[in-house]
MOPAC internal coordinates of N, CA, C and O (Angstrom, degrees):
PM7 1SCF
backbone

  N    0.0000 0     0.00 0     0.00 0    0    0    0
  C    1.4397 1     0.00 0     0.00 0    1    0    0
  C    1.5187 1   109.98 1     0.00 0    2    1    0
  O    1.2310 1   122.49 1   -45.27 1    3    2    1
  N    1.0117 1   112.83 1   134.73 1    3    2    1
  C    1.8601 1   117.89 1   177.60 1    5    3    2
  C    1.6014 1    84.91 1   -91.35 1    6    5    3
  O    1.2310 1   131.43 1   -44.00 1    7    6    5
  N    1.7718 1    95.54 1   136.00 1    7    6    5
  C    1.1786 1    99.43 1   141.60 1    9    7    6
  C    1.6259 1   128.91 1  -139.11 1   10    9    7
  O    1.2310 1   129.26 1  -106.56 1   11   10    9
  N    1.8480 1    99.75 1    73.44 1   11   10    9
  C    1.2680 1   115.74 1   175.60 1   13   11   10
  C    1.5089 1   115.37 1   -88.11 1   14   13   11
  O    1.2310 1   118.09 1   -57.08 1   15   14   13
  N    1.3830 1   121.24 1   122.92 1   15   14   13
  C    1.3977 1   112.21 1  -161.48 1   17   15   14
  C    1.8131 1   111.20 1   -85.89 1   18   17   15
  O    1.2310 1   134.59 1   -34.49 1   19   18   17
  N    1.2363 1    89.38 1   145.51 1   19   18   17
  C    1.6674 1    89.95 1  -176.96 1   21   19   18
  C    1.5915 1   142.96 1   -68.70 1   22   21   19
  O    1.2310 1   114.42 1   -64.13 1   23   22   21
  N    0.8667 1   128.18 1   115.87 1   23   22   21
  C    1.5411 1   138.42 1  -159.55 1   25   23   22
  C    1.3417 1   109.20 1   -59.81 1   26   25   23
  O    1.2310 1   106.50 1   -70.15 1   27   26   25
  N    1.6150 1   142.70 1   109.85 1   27   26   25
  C    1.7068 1   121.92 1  -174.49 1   29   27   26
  C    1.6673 1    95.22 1  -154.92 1   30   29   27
  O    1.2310 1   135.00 1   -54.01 1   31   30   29
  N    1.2587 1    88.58 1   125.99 1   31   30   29
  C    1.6786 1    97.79 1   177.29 1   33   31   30
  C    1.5903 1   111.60 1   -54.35 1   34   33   31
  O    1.2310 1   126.71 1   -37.95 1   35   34   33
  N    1.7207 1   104.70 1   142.05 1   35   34   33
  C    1.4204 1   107.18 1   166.74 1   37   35   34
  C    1.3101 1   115.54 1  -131.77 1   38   37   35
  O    1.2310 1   116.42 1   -28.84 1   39   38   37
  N    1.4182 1   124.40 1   151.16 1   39   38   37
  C    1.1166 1   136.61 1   151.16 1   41   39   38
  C    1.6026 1   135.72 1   -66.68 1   42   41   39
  O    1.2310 1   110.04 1   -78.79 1   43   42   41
  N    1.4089 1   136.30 1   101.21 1   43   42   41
  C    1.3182 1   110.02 1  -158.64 1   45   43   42
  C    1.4984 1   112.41 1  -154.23 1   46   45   43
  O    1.2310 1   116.96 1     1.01 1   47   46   45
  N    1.5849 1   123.39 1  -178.99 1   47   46   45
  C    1.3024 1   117.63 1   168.49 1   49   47   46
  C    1.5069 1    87.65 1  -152.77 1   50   49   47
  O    1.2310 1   126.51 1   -24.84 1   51   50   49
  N    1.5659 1   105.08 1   155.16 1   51   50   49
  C    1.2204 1   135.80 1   179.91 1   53   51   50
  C    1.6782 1   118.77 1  -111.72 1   54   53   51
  O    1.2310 1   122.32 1   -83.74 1   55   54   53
  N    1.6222 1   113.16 1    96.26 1   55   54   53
  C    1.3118 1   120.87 1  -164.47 1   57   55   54
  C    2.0099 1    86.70 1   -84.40 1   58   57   55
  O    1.2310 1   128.55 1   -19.75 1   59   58   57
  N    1.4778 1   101.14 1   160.25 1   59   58   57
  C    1.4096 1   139.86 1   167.39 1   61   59   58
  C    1.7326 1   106.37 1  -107.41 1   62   61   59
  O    1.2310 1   119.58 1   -97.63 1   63   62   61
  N    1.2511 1   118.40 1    82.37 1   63   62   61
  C    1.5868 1   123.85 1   144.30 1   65   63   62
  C    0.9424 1   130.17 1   -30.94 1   66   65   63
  O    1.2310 1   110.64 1   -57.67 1   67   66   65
  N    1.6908 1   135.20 1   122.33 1   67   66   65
  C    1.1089 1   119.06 1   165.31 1   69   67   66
  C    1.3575 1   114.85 1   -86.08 1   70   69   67
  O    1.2310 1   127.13 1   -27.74 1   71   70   69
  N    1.8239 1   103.89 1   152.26 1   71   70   69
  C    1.7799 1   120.08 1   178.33 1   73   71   70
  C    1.7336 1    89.66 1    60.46 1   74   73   71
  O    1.2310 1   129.56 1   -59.89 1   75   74   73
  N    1.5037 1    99.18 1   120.11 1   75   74   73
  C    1.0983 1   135.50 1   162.72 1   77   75   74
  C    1.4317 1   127.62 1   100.32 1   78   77   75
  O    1.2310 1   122.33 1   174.02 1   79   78   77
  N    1.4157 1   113.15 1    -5.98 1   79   78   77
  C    1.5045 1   126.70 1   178.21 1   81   79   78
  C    1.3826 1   100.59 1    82.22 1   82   81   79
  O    1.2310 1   110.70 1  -162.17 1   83   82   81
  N    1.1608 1   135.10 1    17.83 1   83   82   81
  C    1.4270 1   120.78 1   175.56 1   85   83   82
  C    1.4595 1   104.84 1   -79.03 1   86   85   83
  O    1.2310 1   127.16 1   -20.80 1   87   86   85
  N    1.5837 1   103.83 1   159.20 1   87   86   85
  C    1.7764 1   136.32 1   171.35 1   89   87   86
  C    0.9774 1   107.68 1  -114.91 1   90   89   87
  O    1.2310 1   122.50 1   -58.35 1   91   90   89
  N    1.7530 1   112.82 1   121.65 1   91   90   89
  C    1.5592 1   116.59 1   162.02 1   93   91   90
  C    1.9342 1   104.59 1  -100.80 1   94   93   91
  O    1.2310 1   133.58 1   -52.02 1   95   94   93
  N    1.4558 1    91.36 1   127.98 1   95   94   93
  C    1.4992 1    95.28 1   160.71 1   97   95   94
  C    1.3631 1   122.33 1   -96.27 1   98   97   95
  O    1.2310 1   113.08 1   -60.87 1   99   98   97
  N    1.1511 1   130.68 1   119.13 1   99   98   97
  C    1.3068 1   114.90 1   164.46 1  101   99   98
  C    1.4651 1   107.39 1  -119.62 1  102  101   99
  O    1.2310 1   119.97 1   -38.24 1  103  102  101
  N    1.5441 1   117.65 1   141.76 1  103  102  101
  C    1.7097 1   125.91 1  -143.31 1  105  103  102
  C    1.4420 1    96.15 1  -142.05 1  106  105  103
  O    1.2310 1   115.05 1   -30.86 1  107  106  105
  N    1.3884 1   126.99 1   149.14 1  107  106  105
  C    1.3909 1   123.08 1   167.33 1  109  107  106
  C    1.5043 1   100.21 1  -110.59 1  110  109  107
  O    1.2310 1   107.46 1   -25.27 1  111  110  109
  N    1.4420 1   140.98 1   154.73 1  111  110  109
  C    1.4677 1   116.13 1   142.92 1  113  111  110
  C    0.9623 1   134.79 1   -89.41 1  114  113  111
  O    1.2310 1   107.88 1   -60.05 1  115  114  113
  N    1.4467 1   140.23 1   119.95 1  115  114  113
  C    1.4124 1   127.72 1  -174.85 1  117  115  114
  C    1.6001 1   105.25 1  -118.59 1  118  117  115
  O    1.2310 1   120.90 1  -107.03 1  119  118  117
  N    1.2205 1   115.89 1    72.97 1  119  118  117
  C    1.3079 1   119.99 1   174.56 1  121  119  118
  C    1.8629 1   101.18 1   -92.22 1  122  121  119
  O    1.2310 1   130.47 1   141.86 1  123  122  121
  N    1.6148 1    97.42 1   -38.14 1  123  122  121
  C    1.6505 1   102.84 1  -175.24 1  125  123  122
  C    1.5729 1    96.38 1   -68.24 1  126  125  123
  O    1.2310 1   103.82 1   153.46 1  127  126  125
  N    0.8900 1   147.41 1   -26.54 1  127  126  125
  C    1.4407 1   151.23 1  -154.04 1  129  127  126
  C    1.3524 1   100.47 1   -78.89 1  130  129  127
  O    1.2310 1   122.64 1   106.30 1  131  130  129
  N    1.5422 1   112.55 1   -73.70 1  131  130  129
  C    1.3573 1   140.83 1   174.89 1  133  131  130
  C    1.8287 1   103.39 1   -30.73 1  134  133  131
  O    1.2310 1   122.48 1   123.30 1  135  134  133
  N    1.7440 1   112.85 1   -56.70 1  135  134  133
  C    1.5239 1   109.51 1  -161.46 1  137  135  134
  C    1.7115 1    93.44 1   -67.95 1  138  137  135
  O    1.2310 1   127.27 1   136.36 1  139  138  137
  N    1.7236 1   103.62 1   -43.64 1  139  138  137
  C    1.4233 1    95.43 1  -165.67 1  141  139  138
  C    1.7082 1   123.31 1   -61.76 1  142  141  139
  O    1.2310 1   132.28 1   163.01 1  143  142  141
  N    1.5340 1    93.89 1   -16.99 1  143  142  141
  C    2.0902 1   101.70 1  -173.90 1  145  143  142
  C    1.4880 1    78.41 1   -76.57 1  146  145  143
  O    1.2310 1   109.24 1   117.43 1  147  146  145
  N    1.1792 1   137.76 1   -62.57 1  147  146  145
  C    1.6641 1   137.26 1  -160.81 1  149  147  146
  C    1.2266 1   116.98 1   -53.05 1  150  149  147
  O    1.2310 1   113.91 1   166.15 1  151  150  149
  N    1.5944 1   129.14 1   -13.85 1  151  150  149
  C    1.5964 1   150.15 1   171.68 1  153  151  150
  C    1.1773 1    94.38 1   -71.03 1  154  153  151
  O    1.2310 1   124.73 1    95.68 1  155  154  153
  N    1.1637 1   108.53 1   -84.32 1  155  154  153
  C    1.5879 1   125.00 1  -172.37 1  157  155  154
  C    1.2791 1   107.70 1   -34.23 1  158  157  155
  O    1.2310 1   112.89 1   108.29 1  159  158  157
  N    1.9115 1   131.04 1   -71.71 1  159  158  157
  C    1.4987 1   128.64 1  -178.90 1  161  159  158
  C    1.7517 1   104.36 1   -57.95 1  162  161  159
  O    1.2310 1   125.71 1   172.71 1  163  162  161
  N    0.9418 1   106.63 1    -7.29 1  163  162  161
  C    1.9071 1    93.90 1  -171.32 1  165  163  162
  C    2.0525 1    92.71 1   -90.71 1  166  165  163
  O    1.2310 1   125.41 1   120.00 1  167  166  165
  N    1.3725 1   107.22 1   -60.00 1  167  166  165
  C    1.1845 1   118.87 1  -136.98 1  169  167  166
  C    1.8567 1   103.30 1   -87.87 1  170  169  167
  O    1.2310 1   125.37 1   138.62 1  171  170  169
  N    1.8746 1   107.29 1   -41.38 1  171  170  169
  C    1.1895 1    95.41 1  -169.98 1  173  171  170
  C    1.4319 1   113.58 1   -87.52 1  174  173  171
  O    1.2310 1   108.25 1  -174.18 1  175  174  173
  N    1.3488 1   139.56 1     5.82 1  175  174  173
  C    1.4619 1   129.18 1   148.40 1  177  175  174
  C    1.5304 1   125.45 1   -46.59 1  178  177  175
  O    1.2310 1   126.86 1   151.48 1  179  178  177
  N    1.4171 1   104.40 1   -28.52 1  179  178  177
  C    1.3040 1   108.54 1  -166.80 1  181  179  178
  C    1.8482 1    94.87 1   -89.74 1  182  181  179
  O    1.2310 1   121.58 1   114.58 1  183  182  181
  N    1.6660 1   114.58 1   -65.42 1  183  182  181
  C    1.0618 1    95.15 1   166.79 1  185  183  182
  C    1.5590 1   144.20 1   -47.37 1  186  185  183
  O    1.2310 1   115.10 1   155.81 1  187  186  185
  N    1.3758 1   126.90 1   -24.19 1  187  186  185
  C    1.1069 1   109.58 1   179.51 1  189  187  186
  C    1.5772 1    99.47 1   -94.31 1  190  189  187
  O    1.2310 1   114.48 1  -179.82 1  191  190  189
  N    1.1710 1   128.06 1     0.18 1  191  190  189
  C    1.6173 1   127.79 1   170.48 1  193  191  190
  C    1.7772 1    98.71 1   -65.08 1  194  193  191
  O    1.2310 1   118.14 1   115.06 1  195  194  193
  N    1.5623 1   121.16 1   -64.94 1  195  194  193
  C    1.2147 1   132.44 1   175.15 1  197  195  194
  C    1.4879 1   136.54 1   -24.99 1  198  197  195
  O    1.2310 1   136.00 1   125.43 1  199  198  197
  N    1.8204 1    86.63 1   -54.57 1  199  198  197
  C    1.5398 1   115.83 1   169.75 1  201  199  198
  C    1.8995 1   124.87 1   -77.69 1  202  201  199
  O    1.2310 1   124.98 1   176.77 1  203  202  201
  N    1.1823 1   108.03 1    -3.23 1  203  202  201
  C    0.9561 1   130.23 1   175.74 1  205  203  202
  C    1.3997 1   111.34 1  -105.55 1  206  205  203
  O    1.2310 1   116.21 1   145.56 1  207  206  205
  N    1.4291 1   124.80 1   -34.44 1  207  206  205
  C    1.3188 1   138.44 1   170.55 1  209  207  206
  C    1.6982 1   114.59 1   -55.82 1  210  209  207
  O    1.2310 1   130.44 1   134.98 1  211  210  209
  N    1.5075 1    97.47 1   -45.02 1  211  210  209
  C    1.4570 1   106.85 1  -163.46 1  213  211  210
  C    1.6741 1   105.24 1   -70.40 1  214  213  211
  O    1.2310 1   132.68 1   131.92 1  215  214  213
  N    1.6888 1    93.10 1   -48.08 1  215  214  213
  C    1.3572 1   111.06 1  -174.18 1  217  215  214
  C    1.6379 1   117.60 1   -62.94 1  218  217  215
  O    1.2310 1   124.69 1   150.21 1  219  218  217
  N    1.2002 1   108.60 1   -29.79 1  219  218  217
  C    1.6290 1   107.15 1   163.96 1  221  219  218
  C    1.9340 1   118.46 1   -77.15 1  222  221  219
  O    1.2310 1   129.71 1   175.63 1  223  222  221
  N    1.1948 1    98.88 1    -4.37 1  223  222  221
  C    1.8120 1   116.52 1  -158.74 1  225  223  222
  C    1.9305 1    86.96 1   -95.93 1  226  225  223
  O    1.2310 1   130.09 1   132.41 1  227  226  225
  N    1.1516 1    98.14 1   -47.59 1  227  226  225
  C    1.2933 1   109.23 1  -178.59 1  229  227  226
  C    1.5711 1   128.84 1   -62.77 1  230  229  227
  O    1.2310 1   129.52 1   132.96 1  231  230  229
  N    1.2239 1    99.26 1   -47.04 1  231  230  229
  C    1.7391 1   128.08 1   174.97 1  233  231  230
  C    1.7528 1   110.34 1   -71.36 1  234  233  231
  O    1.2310 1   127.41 1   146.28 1  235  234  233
  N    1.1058 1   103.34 1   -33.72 1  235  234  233
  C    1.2578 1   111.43 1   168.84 1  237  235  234
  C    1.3497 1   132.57 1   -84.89 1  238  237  235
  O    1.2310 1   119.12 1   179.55 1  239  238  237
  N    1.7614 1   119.29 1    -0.45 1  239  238  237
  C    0.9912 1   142.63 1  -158.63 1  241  239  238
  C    1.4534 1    87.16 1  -107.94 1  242  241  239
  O    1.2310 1   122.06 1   104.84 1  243  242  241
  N    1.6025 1   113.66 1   -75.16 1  243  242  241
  C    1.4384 1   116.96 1   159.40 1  245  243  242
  C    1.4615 1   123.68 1   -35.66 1  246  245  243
  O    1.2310 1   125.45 1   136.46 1  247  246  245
  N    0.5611 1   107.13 1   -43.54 1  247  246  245
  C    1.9211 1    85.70 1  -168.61 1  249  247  246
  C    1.6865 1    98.20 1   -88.19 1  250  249  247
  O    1.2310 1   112.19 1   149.85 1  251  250  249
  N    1.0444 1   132.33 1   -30.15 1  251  250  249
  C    1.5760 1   133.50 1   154.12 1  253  251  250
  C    1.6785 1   123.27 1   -19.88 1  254  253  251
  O    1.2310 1   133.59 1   126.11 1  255  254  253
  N    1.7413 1    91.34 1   -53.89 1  255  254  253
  C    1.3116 1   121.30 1  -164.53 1  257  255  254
  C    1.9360 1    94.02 1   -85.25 1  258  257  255
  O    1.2310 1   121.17 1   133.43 1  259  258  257
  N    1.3504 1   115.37 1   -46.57 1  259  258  257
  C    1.5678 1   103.80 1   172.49 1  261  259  258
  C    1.6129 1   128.04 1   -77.45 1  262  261  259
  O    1.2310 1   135.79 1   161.56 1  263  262  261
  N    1.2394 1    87.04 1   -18.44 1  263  262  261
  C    1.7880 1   104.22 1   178.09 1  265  263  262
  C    2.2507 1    97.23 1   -72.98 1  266  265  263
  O    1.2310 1   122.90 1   150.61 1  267  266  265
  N    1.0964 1   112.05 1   -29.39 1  267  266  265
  C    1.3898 1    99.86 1  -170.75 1  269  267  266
  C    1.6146 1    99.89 1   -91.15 1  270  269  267
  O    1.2310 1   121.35 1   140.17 1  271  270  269
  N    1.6921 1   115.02 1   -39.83 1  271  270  269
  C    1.5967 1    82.22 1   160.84 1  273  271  270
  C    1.3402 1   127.88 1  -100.18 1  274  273  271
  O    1.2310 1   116.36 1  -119.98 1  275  274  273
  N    0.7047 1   124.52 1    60.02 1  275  274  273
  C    1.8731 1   134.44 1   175.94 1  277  275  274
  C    1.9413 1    81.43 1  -115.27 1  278  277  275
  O    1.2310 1   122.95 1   132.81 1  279  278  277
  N    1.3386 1   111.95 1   -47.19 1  279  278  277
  C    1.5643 1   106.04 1  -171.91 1  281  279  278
  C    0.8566 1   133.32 1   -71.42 1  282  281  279
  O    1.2310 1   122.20 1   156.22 1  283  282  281
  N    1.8452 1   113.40 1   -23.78 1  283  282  281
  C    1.6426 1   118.65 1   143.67 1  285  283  282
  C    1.1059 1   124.77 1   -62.47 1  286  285  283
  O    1.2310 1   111.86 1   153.53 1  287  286  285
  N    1.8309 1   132.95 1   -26.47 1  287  286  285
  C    1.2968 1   112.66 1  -173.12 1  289  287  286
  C    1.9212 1    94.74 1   -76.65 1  290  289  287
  O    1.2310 1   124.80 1   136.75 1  291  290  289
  N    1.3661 1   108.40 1   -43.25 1  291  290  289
  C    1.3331 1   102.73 1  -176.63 1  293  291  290
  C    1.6450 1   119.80 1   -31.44 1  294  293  291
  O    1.2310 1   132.80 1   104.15 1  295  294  293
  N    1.8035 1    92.87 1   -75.85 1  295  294  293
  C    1.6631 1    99.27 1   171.07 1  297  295  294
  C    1.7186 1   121.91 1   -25.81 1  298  297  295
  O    1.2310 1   128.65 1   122.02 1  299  298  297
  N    1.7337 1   100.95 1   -57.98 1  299  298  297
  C    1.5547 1    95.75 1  -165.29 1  301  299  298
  C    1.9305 1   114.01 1   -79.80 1  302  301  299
  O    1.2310 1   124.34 1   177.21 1  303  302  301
  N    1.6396 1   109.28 1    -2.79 1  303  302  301
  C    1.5395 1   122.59 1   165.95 1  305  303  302
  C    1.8049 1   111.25 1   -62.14 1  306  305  303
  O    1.2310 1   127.09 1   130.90 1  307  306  305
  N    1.5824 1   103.97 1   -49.10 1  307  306  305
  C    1.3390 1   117.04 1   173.40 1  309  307  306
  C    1.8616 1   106.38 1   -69.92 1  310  309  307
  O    1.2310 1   116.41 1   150.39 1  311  310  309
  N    1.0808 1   124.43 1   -29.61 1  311  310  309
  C    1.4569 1   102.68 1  -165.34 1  313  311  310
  C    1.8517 1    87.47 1   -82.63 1  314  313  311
  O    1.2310 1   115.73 1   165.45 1  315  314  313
  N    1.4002 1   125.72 1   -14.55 1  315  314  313
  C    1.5758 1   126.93 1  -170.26 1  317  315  314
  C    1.8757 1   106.60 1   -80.65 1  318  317  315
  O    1.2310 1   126.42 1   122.80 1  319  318  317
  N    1.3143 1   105.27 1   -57.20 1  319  318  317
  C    1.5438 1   106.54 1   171.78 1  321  319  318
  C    1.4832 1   108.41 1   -61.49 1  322  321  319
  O    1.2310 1   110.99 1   164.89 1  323  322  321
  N    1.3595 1   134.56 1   -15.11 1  323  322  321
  C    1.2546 1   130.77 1   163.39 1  325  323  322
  C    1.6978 1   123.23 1   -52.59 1  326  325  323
  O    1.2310 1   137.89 1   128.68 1  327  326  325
  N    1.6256 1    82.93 1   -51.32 1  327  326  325
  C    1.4899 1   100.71 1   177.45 1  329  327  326
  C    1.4522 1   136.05 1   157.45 1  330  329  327
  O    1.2310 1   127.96 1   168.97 1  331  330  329
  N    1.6447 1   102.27 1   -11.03 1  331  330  329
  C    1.0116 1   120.22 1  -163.26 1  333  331  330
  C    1.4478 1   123.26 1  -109.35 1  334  333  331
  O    1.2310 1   128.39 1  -101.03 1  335  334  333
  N    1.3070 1   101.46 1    78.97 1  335  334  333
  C    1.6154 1   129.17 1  -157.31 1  337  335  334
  C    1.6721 1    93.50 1   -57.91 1  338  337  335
  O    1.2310 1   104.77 1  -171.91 1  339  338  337
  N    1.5204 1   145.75 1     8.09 1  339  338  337
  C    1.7042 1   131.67 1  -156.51 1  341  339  338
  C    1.2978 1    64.41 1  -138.33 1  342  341  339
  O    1.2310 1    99.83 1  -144.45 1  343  342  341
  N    1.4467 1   154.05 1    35.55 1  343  342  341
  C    1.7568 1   121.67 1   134.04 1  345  343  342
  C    1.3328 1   102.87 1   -78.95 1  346  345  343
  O    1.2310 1   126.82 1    -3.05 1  347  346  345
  N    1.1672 1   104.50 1   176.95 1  347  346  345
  C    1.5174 1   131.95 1   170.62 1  349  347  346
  C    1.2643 1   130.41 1  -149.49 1  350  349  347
  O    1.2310 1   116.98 1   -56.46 1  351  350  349
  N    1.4452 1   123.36 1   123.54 1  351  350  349
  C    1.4747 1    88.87 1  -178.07 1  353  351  350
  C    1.5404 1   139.17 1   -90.65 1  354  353  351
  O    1.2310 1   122.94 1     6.16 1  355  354  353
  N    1.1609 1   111.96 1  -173.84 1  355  354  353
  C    1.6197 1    89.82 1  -156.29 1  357  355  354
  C    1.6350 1   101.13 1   -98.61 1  358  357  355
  O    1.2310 1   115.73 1   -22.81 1  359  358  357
  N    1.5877 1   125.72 1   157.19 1  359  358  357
  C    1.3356 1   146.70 1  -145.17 1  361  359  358
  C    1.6125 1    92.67 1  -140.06 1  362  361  359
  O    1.2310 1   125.91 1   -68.45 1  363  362  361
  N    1.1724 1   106.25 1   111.55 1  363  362  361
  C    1.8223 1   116.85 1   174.50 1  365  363  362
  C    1.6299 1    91.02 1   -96.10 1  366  365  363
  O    1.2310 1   132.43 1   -12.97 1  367  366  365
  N    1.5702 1    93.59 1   167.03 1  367  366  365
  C    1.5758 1    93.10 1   165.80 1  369  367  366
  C    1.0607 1   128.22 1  -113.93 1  370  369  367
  O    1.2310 1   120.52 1  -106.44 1  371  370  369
  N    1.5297 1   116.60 1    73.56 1  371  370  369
  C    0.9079 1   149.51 1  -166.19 1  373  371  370
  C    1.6357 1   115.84 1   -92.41 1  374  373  371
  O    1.2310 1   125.51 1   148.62 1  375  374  373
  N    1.5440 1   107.02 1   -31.38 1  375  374  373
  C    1.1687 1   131.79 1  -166.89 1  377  375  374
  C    2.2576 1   120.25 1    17.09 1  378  377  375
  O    1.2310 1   135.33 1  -124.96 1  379  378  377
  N    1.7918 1    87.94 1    55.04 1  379  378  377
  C    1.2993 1   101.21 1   149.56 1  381  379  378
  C    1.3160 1   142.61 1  -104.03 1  382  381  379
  O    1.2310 1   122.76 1    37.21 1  383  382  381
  N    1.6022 1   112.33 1  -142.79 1  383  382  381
  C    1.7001 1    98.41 1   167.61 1  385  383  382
  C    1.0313 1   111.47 1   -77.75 1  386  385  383
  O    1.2310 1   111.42 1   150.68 1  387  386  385
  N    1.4240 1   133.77 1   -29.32 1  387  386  385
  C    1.5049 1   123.15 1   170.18 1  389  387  386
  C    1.1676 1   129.23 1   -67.15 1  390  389  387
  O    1.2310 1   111.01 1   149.75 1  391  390  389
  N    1.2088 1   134.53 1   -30.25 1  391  390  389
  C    1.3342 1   147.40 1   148.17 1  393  391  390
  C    1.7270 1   110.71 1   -34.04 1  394  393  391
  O    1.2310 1   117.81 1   109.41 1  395  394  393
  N    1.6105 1   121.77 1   -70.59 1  395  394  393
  C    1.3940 1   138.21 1   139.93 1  397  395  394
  C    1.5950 1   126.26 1     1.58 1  398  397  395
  O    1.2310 1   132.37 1   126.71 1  399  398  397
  N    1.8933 1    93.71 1   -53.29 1  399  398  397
  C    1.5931 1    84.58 1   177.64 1  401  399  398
  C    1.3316 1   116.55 1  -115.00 1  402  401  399
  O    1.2310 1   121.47 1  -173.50 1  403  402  401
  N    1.5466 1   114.80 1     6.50 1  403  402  401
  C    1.3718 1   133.07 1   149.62 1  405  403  402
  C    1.4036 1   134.80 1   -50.58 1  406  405  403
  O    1.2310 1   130.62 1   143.71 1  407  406  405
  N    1.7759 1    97.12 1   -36.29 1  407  406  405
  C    1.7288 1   117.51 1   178.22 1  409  407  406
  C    1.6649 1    84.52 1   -84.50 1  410  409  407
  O    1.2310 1   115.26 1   130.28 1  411  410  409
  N    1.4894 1   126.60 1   -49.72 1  411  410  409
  C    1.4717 1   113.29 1  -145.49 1  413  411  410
  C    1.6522 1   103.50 1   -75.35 1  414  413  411
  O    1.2310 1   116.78 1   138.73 1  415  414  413
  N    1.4694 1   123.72 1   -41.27 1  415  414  413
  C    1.2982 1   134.47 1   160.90 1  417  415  414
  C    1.6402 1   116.80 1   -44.89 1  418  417  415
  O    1.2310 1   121.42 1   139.56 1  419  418  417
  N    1.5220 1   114.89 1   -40.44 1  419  418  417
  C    1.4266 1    92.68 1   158.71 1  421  419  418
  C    1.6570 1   137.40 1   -97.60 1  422  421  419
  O    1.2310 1   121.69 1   175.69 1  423  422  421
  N    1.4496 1   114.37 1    -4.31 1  423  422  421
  C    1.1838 1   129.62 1   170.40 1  425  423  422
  C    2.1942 1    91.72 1   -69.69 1  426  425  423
  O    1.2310 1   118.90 1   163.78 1  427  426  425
  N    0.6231 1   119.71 1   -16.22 1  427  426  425
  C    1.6862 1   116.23 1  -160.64 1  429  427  426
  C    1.6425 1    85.58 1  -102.73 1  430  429  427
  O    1.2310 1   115.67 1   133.82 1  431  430  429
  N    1.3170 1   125.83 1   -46.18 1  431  430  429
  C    1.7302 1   136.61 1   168.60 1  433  431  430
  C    1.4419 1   107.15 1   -41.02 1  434  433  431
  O    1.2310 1   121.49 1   117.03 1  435  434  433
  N    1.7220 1   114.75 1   -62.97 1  435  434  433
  C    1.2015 1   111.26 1  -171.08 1  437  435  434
  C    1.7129 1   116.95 1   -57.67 1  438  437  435
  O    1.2310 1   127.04 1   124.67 1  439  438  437
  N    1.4143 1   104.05 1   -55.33 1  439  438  437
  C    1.5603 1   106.60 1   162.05 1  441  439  438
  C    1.4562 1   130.89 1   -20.89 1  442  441  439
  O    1.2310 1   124.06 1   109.55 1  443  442  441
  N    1.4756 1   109.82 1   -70.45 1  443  442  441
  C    1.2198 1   132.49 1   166.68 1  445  443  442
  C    1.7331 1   109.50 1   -31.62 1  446  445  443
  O    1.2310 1   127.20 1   126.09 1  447  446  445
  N    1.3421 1   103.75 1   -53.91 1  447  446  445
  C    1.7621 1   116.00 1  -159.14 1  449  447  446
  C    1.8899 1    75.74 1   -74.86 1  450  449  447
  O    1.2310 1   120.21 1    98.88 1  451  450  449
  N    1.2714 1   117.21 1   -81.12 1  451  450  449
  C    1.7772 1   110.63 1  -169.92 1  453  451  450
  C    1.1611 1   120.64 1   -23.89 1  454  453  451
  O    1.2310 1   110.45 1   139.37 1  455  454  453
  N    1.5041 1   135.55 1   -40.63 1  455  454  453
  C    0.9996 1   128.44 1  -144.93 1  457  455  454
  C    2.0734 1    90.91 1  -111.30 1  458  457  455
  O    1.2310 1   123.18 1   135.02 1  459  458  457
  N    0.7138 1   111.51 1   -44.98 1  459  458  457
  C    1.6569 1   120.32 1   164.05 1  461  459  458
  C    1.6424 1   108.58 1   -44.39 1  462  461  459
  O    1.2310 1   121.12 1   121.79 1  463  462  461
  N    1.3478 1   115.45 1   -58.21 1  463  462  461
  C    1.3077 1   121.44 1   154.78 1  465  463  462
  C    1.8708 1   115.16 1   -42.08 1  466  465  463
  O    1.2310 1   123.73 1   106.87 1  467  466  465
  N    1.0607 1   110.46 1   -73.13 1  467  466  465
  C    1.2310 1   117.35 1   160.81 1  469  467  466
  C    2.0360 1   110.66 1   -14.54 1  470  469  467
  O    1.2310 1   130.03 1   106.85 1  471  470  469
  N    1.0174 1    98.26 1   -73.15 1  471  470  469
  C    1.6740 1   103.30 1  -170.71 1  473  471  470
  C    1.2841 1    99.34 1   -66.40 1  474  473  471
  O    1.2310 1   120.10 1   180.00 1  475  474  473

């Protein structure tokens, strides 16, 4: 068995008693305090550097991904005001709002082409 006694920071003050020369100590320990503030300055720079990393990695992934179809509906809007009422635009299966106004933009296309046909 060791019996080297253990080293742990304290917090404290040293009272003066009256009659008799006694000292009251009263001490907190903040050794747990100390490791946990030292977690925090070590560890969360890096994490919130990381989490910020991902989250821009991510956001940028997205809007990439909406920026390319916003550029097909664009493209296939221009090949329609051109003239060419049998595009469509194209529907991933994605089944979001873009997807949504991909079906509704060409259900509104087909119309258009019938009724043009029509005349």
């Amino acid at each position: 068995m060791n019996n080297v006694p253990e080293t742990r920071r304290a917090r404290g003050e040293v009272f003066r008693l009256e009659g008799g020369g006694f000292y009251l100590l009263v001490a907190e320990d903040v050794h747990d305090r100390d490791l946990t503030q030292h977690m925090f300055t070590t560890t969360l720079p890096s994490t919130v550097s990381l989490i910020l990393l991902l989250g821009l990695a991510g956001g940028a992934l997205m809007s990439l991904n909406m920026l390319s179809r916003l550029d097909a509906i664009n493209r296939t809007s221009g090949e329609i005001i051109a003239g060419d009422l049998t595009r469509q635009v194209p529907v991933t299966n994605a089944a979001d709002e873009s997807d949504l106004l991909a079906k509704n933009l060409n259900l509104m296309l087909d119309r258009i082409e019938r009724l043009m046909k029509g005349l």
